[in-house]
N, C-alpha and C positions, 0 to 999 in steps of 0.2 A: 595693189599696195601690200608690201610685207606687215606683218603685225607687229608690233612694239615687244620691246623684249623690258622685262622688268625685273626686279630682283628687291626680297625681303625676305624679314625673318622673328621672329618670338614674339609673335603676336599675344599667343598663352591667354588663351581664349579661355572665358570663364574662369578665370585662375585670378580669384580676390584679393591674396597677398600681392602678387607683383604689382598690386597698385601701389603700395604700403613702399616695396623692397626695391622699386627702379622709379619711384616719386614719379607716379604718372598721375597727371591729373584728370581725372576722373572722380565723379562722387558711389561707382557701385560697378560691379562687375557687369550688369547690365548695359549701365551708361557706356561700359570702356568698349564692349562687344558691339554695340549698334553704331559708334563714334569711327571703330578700326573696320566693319564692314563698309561705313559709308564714304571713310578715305580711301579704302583699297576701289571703292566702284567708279570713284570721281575721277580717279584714273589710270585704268583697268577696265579697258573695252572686251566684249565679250569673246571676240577674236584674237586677242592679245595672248602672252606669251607673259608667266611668271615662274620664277625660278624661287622656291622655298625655301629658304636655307635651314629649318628647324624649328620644334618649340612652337608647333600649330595652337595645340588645345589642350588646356588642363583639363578637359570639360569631360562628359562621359560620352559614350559614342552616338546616340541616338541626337545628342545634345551640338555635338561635333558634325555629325552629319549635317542639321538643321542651318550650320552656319557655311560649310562648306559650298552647301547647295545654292547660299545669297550671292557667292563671291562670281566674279567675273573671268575668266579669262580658261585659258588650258593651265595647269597648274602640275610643276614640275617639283617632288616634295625629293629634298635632300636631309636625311635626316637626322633629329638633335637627338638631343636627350629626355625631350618628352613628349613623344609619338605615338603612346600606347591607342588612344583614340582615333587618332589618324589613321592608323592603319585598320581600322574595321574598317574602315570605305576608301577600300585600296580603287576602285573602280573611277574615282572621281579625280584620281590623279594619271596627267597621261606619263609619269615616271616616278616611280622612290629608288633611289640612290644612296648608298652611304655618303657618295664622291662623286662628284662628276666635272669631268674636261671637258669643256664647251667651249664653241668655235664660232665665231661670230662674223658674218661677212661684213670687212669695214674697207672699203676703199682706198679710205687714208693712210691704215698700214701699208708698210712694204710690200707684205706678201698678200694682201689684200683681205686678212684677215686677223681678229682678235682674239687670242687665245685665253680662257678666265675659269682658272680653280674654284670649284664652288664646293666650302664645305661646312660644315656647322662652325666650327672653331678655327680661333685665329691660328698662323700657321708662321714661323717666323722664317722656312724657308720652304718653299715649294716646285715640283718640276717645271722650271722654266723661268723662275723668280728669276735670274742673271738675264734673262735676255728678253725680258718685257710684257712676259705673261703675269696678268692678275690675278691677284687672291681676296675674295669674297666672300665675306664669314659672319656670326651671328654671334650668337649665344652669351656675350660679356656685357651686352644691354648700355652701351655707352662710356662702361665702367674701363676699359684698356686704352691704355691714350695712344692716338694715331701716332704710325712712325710716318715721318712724313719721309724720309727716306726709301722705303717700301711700298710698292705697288698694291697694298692691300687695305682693305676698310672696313668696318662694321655698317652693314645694308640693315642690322635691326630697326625696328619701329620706334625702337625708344631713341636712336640717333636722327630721324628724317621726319619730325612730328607726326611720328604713326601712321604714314605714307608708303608704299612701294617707290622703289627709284628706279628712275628708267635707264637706259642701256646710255642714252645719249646725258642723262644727268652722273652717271658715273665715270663717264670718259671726262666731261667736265673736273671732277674732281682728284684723275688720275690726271690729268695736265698741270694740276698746279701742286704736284709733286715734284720733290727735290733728288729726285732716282734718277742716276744714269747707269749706261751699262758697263759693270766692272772690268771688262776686256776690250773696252772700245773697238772701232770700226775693223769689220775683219773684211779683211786682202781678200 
């Protein structure tokens, strides 16, 4: 059986303001780090596949490490704007990327496969945007309102109740987009 592929992002681990600044409800920085381990594990099996879009850990490294080493799966870090701690324990990630093109084997496309921009920030046009490649992005914490025109969405924690999304809950929610292809069917 292949592993599940997942995708999240700005967790900001140990980072007390963004309880304040993206109304999470949580009562302590405590409470919000053992609440976002315990959703990432409920689903996020050890063998699984996550794609990090940025914005791991506010926290310090020793501190970052502690919580890296709870979480489940191979962990793919694409990075945001606040990764200083992260990157002390480059070893617990099997990739840091600024960007990354990723290819997904799906069946149901055409060419049997899913092509998906993964990068911190929304992106309003990206290679392959015209022809039904996805764009996958973080860092606006809910606050960018979806185009529902565009093939792309915020995987942050503060948009999917502080949950990772899976490969197959984001195809869900690229279906019920109002995108077609601006050159229609080609000859």
């Amino acid at each position: 059986m292949k592993p599940n592929i997942f995708f999240t992002a700005d967790h900001h681990f140990g980072h007390e303001n963004i309880i304040k600044f993206s109304e999470r409800p949580f009562e302590s920085p405590e409470h919000m780090n053992e609440e976002l381990i315990k959703r990432w594990n409920e689903k996020v099996g050890v063998g699984d596949t996550v794609y990090h879009l940025g914005d791991f850990s506010l926290g310090k490294p020793d501190f970052t490490k502690e919580i890296l080493d709870q979480l489940n799966g191979n962990i793919h870090l694409i990075k945001g704007n606040h990764e200083g701690a992260a990157l002390t324990y480059p070893k617990r990630f099997a990739s840091i990327r600024d960007y990354h093109e990723l290819k997904i084997d799906d069946p149901e496309n055409n060419n049997g496969k899913q092509k998906i921009i993964l990068f911190h920030y929304s992106m309003r046009t990206w290679n392959g945007s015209h022809r039904g490649v996805w764009q996958l992005y973080g860092h606006s914490h809910g606050t960018l309102p979806d185009d529902e025109m565009a093939l792309s969405f915020d995987v942050g924690v503060d948009c999917h109740d502080f949950y990772p999304i899976s490969y197959e809950e984001v195809k869900e929610i690229m279906k019920r987009k109002k995108w077609t292809p601006p050159f229609g069917p080609r000859e």
